[in-house]
Backbone as JSON Lines, residues from 0, in Angstrom:
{"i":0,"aa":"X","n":[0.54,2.72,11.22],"ca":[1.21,2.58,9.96],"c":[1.1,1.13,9.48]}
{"i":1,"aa":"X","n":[1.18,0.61,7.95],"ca":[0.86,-0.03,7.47],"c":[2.38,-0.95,6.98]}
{"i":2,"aa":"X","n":[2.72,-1.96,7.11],"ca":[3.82,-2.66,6.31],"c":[3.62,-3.12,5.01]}
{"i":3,"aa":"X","n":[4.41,-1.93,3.59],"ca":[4.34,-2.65,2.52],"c":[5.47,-3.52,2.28]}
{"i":4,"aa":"X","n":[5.38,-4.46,1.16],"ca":[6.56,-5.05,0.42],"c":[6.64,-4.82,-0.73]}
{"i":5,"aa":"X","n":[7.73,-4.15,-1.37],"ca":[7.81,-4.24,-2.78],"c":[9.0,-5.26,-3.0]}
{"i":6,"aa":"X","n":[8.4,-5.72,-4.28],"ca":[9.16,-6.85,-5.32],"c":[9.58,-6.45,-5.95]}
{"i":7,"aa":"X","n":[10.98,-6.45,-6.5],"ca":[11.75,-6.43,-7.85],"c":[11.34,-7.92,-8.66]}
{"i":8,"aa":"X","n":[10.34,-7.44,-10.09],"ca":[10.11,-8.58,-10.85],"c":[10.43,-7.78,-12.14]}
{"i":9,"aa":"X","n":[11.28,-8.6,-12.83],"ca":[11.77,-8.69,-13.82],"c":[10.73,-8.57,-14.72]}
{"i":10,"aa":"X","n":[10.26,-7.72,-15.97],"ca":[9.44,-7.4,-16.99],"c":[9.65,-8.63,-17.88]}
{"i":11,"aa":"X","n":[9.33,-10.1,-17.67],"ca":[9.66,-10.77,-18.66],"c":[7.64,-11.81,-18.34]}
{"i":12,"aa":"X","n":[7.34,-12.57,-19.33],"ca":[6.35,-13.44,-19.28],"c":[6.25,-14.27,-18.19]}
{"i":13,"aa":"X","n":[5.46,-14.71,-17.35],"ca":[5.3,-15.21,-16.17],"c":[5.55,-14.88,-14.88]}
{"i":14,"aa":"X","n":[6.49,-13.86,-14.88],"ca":[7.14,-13.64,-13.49],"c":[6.3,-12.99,-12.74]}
{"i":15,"aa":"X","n":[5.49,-12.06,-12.95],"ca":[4.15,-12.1,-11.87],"c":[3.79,-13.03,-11.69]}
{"i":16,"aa":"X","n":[2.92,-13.77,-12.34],"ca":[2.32,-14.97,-12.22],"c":[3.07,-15.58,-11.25]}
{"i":17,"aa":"X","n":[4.49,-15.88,-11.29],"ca":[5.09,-16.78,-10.41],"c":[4.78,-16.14,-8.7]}
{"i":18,"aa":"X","n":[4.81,-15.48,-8.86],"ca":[4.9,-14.35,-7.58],"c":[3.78,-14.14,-6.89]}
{"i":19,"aa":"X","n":[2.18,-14.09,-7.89],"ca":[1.35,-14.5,-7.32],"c":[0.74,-15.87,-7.01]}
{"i":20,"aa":"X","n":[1.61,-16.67,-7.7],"ca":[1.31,-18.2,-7.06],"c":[2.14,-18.36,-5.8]}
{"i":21,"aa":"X","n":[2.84,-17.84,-5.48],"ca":[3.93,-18.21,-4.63],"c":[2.97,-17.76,-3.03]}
{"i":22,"aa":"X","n":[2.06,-16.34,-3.47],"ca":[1.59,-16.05,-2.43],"c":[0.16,-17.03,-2.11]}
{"i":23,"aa":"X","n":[-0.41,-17.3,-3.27],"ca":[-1.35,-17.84,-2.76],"c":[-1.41,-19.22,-2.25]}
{"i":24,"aa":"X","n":[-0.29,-19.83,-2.54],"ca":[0.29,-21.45,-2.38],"c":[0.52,-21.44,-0.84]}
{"i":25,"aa":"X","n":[0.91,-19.71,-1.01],"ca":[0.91,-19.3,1.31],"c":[-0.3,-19.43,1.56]}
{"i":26,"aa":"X","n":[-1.47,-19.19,1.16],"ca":[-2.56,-18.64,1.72],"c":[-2.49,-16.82,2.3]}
{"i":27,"aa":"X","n":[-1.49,-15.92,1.41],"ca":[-1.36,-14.79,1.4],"c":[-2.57,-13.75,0.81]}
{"i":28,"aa":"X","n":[-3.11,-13.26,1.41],"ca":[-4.11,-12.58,0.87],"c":[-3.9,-11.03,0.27]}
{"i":29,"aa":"X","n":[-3.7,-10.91,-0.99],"ca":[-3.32,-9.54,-1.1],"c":[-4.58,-8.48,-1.02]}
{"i":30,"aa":"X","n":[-4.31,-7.37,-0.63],"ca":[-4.9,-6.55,0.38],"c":[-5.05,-5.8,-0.7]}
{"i":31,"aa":"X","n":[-4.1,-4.88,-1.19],"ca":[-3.78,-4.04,-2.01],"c":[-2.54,-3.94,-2.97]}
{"i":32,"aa":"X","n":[-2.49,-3.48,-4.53],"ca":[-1.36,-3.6,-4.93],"c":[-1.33,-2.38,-5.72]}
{"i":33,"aa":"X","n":[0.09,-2.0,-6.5],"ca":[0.69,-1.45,-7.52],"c":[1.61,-1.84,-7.79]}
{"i":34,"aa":"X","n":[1.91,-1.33,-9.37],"ca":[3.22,-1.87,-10.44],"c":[3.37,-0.93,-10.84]}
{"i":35,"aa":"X","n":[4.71,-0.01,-10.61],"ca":[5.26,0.5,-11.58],"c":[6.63,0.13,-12.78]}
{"i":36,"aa":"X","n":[6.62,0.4,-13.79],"ca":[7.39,-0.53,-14.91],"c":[8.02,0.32,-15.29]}
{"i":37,"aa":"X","n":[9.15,-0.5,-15.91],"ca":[10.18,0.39,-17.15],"c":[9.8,-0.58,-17.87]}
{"i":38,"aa":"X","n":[10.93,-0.75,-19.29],"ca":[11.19,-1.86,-19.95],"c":[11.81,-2.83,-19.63]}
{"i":39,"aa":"X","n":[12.38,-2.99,-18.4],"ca":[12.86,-3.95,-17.93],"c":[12.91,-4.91,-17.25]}
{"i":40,"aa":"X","n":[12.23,-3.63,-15.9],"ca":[11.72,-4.36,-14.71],"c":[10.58,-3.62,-14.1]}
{"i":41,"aa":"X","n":[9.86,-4.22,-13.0],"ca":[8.88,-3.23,-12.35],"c":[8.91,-3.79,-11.07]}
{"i":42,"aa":"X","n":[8.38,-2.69,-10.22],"ca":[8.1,-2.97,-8.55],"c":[6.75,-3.1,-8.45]}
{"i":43,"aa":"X","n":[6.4,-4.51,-7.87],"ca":[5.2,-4.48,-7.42],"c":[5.1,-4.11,-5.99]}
{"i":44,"aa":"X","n":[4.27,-3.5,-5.46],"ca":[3.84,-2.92,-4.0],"c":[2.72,-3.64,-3.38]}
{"i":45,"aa":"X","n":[2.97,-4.26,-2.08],"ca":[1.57,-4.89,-1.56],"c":[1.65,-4.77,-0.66]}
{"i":46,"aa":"X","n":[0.21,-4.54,0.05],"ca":[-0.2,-4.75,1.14],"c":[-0.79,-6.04,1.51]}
{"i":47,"aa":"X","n":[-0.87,-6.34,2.17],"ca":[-1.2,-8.11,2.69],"c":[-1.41,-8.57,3.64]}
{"i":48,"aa":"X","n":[-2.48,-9.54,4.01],"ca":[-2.9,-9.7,5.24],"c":[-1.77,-10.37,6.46]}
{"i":49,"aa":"X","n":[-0.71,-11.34,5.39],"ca":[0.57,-11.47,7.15],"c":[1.79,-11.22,5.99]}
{"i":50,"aa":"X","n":[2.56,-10.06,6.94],"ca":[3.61,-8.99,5.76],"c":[4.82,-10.04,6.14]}
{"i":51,"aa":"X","n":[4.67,-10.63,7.02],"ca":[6.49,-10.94,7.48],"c":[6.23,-12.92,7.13]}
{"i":52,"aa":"X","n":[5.29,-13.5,6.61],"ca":[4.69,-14.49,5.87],"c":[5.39,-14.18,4.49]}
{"i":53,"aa":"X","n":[4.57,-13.38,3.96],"ca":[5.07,-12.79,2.69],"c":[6.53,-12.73,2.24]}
{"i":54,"aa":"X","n":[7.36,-12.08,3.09],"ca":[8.29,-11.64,2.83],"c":[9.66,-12.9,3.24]}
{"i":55,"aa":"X","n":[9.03,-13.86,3.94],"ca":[9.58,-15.23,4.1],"c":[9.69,-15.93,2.85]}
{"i":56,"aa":"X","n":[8.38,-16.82,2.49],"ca":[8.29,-17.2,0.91],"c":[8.9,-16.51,-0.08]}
{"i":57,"aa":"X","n":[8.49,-15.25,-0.05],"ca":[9.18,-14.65,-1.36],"c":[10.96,-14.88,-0.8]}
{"i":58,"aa":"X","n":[11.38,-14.59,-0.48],"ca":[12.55,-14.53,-0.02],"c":[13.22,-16.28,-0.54]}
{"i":59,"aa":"X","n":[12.48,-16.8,0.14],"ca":[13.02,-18.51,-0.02],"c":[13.08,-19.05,-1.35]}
{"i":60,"aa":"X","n":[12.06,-18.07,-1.93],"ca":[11.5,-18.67,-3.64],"c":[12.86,-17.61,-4.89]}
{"i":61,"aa":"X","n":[13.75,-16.91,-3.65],"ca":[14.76,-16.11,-4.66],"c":[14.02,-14.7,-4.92]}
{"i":62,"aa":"X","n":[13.11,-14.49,-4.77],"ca":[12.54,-13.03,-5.05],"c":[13.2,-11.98,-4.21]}
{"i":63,"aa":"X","n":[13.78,-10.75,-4.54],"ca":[14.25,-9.79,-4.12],"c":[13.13,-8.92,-3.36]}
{"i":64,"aa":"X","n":[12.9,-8.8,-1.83],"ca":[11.78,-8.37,-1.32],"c":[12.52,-7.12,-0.32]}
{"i":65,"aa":"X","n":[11.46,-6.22,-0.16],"ca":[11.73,-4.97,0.67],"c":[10.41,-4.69,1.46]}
{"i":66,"aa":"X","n":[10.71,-4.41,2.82],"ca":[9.67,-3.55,3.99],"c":[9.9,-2.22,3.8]}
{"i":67,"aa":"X","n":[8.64,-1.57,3.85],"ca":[8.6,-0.08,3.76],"c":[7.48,0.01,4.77]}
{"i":68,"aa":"X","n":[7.72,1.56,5.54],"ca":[6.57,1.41,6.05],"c":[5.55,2.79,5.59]}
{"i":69,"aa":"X","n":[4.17,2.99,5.92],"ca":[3.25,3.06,4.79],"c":[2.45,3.46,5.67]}
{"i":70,"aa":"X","n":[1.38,4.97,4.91],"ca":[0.47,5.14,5.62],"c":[-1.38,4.59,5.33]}
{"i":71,"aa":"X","n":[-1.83,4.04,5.6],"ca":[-3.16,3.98,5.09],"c":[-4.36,4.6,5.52]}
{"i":72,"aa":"X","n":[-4.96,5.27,4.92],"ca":[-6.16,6.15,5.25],"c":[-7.19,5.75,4.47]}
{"i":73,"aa":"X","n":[-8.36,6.64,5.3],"ca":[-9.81,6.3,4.35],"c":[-9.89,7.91,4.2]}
{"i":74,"aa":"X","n":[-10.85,7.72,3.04],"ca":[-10.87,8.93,2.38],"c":[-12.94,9.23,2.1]}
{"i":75,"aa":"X","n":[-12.92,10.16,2.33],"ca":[-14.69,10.65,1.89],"c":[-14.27,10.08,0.49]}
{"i":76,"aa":"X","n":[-15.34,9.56,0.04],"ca":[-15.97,9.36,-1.08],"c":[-16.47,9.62,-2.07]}
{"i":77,"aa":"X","n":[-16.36,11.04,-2.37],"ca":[-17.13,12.54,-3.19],"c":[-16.29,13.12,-3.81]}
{"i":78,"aa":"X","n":[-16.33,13.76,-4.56],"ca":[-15.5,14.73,-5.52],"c":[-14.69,15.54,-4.72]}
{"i":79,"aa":"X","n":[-13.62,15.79,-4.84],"ca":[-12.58,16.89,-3.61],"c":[-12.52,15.96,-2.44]}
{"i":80,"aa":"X","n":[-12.86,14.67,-1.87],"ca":[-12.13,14.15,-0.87],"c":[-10.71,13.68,-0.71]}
{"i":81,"aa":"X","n":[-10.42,13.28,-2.08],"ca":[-8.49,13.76,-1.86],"c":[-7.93,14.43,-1.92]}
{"i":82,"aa":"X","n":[-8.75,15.45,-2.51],"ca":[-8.07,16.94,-3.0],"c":[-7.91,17.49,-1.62]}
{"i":83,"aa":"X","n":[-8.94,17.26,-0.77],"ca":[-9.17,18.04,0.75],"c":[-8.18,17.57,1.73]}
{"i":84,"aa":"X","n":[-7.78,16.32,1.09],"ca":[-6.4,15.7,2.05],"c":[-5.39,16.09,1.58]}
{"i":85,"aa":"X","n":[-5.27,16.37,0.3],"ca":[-3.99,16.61,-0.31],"c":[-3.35,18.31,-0.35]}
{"i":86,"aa":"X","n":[-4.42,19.03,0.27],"ca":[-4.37,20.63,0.5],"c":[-4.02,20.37,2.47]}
{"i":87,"aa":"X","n":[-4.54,19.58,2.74],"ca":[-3.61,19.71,4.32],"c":[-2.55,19.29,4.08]}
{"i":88,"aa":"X","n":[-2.06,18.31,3.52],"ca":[-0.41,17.96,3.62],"c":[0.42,18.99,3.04]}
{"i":89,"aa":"X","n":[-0.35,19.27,1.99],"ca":[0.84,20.57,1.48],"c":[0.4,21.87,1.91]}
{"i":90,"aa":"X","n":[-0.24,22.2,3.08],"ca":[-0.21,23.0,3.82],"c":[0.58,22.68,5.04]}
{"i":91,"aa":"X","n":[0.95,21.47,5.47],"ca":[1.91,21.2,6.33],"c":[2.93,21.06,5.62]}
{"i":92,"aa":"X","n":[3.43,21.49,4.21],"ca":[4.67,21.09,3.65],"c":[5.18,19.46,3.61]}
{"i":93,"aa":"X","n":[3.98,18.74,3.58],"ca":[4.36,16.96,3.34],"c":[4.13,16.76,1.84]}
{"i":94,"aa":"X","n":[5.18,16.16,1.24],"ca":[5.0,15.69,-0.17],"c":[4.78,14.51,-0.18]}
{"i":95,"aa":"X","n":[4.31,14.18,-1.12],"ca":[4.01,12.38,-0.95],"c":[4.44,12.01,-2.82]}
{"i":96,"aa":"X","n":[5.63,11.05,-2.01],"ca":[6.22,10.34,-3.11],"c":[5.43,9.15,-3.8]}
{"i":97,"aa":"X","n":[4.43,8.46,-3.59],"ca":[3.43,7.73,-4.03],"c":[2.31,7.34,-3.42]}
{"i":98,"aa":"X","n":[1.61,7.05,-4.14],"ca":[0.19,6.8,-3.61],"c":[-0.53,5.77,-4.21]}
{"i":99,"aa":"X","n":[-1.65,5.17,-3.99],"ca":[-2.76,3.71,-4.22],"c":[-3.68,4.06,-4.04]}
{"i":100,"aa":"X","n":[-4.7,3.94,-4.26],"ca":[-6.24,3.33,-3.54],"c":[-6.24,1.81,-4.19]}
{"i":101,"aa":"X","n":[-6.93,1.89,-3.07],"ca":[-7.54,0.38,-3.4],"c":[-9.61,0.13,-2.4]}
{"i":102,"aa":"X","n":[-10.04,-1.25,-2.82],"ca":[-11.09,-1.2,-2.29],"c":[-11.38,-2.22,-1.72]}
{"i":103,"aa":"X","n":[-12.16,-2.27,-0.77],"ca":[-12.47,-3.17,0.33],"c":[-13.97,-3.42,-0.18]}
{"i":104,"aa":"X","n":[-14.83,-4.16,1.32],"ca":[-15.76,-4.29,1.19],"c":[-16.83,-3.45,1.4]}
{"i":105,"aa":"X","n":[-17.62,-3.46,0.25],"ca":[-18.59,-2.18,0.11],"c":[-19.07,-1.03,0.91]}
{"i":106,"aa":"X","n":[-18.82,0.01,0.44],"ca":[-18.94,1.33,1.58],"c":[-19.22,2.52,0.74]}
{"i":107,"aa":"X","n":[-20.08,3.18,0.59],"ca":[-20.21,4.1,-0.63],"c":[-20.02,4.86,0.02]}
{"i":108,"aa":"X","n":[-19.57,5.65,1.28],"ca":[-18.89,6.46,1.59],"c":[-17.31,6.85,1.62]}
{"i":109,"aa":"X","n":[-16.75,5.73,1.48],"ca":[-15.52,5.24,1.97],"c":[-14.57,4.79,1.06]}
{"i":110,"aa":"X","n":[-13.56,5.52,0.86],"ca":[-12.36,5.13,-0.25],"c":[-10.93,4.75,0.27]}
{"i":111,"aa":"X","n":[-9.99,4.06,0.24],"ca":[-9.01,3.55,0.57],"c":[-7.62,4.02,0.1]}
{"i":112,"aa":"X","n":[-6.77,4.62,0.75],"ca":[-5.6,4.85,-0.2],"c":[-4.22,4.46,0.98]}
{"i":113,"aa":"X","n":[-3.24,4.55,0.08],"ca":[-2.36,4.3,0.67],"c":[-1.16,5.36,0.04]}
{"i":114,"aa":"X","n":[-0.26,6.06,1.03],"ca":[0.9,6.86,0.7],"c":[1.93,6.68,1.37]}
{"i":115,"aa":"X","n":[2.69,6.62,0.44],"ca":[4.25,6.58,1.15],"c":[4.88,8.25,0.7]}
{"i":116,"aa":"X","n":[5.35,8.83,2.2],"ca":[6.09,10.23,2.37],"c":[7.16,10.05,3.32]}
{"i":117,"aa":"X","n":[7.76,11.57,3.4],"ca":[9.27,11.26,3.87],"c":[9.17,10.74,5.14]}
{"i":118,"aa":"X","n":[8.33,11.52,5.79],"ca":[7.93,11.5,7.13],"c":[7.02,11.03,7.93]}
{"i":119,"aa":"X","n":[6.57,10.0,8.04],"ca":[5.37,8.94,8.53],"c":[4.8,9.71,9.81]}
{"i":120,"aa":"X","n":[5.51,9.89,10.9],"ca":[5.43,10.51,12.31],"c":[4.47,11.69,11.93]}
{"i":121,"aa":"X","n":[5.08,12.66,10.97],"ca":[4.64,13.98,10.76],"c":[3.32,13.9,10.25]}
{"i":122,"aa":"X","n":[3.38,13.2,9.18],"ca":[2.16,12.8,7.97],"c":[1.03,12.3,9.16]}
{"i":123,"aa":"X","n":[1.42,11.51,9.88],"ca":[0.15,10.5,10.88],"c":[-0.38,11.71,11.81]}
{"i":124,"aa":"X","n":[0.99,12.44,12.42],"ca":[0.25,13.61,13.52],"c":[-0.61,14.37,12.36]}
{"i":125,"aa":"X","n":[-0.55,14.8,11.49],"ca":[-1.04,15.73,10.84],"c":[-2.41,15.36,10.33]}
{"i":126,"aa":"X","n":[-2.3,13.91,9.92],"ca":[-4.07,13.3,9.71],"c":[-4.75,13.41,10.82]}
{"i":127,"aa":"X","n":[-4.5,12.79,11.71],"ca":[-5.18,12.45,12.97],"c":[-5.64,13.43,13.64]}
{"i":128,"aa":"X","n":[-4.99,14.85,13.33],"ca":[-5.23,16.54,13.99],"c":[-6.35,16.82,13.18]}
{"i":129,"aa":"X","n":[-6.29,16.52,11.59],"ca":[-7.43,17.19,10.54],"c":[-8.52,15.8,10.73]}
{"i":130,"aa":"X","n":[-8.59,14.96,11.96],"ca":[-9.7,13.91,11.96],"c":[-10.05,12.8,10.58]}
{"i":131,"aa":"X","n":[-8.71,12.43,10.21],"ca":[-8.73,11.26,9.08],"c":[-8.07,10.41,9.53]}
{"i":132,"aa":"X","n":[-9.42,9.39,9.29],"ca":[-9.38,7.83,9.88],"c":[-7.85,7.32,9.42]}
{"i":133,"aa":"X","n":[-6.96,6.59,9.82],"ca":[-5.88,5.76,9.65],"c":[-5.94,4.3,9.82]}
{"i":134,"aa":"X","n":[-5.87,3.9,8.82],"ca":[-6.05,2.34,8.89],"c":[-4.6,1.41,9.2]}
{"i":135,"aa":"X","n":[-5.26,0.63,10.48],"ca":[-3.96,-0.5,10.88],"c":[-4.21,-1.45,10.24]}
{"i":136,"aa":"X","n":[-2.75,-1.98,11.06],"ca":[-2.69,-3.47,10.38],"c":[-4.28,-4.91,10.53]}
{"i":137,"aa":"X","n":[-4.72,-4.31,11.55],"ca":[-5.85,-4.81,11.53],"c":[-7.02,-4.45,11.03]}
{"i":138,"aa":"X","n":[-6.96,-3.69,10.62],"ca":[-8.25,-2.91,9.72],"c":[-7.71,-3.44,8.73]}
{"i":139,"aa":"X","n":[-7.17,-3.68,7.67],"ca":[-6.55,-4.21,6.75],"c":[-6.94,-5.64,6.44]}
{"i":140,"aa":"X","n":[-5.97,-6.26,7.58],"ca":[-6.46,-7.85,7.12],"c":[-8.24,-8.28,7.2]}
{"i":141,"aa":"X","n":[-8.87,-7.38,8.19],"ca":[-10.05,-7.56,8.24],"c":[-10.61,-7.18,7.5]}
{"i":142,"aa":"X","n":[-10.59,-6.52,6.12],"ca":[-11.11,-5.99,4.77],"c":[-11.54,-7.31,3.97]}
């Protein structure tokens, strides 16, 4: 399993920006991200090469930060390769409350995603039975 952090950043001018200076002023490498928004505020989601780095700075700099933990998989690369993952989970009855891809270094076979579900334990036995790769924390930073 994978350690994300999401940020509470305020929907106003700069405040990403601040947030991604803050990481790179670490030497934080972001891995992977998402934003979801209202009008007010949004959560950014990251993955990152050192999570408990991250979550120090942000913390010190006043940013409201959270650990979640997170599954990451690779995915075939072809038309129906998520679809083919997404018919085993809901054949095991796993819903998945969000999801990412993101991309690494070049692989034209190979697609990246990330999901957060209720049940991590269940979700991981259940990939690993249907033979889908799971990416650690070291597969990650080494991207």
């Amino acid at each position: 399993m994978l350690k994300q952090i999401s940020i509470f950043v305020e929907n106003k001018p700069g405040r990403l920006s601040s947030v991604t200076k803050i990481l790179s002023e670490n030497k934080i490498d972001i891995k992977a991200l998402s934003i979801a928004d209202t009008k007010d505020f949004g959560i950014l989601r990251l993955i990152v090469d050192n999570t408990d780095k991250a979550v120090d700075v942000l913390k010190k700099a006043g940013c409201t930060v959270t650990q979640t933990s997170v599954i990451g998989m690779s995915v075939e690369d072809r038309p129906g390769g998520l679809a083919d993952i997404m018919s085993i989970l809901y054949e095991n009855g796993i819903g998945v409350e969000y999801m990412y891809a993101f991309v690494s270094k070049p692989d034209e076979n190979t697609a990246f995603v990330i999901l957060r579900v209720e049940n991590n334990d269940k979700t991981t036995s259940v990939l690993e039975k249907n033979n889908i790769r799971l990416l650690s924390s070291i597969d990650v930073k080494n991207m």
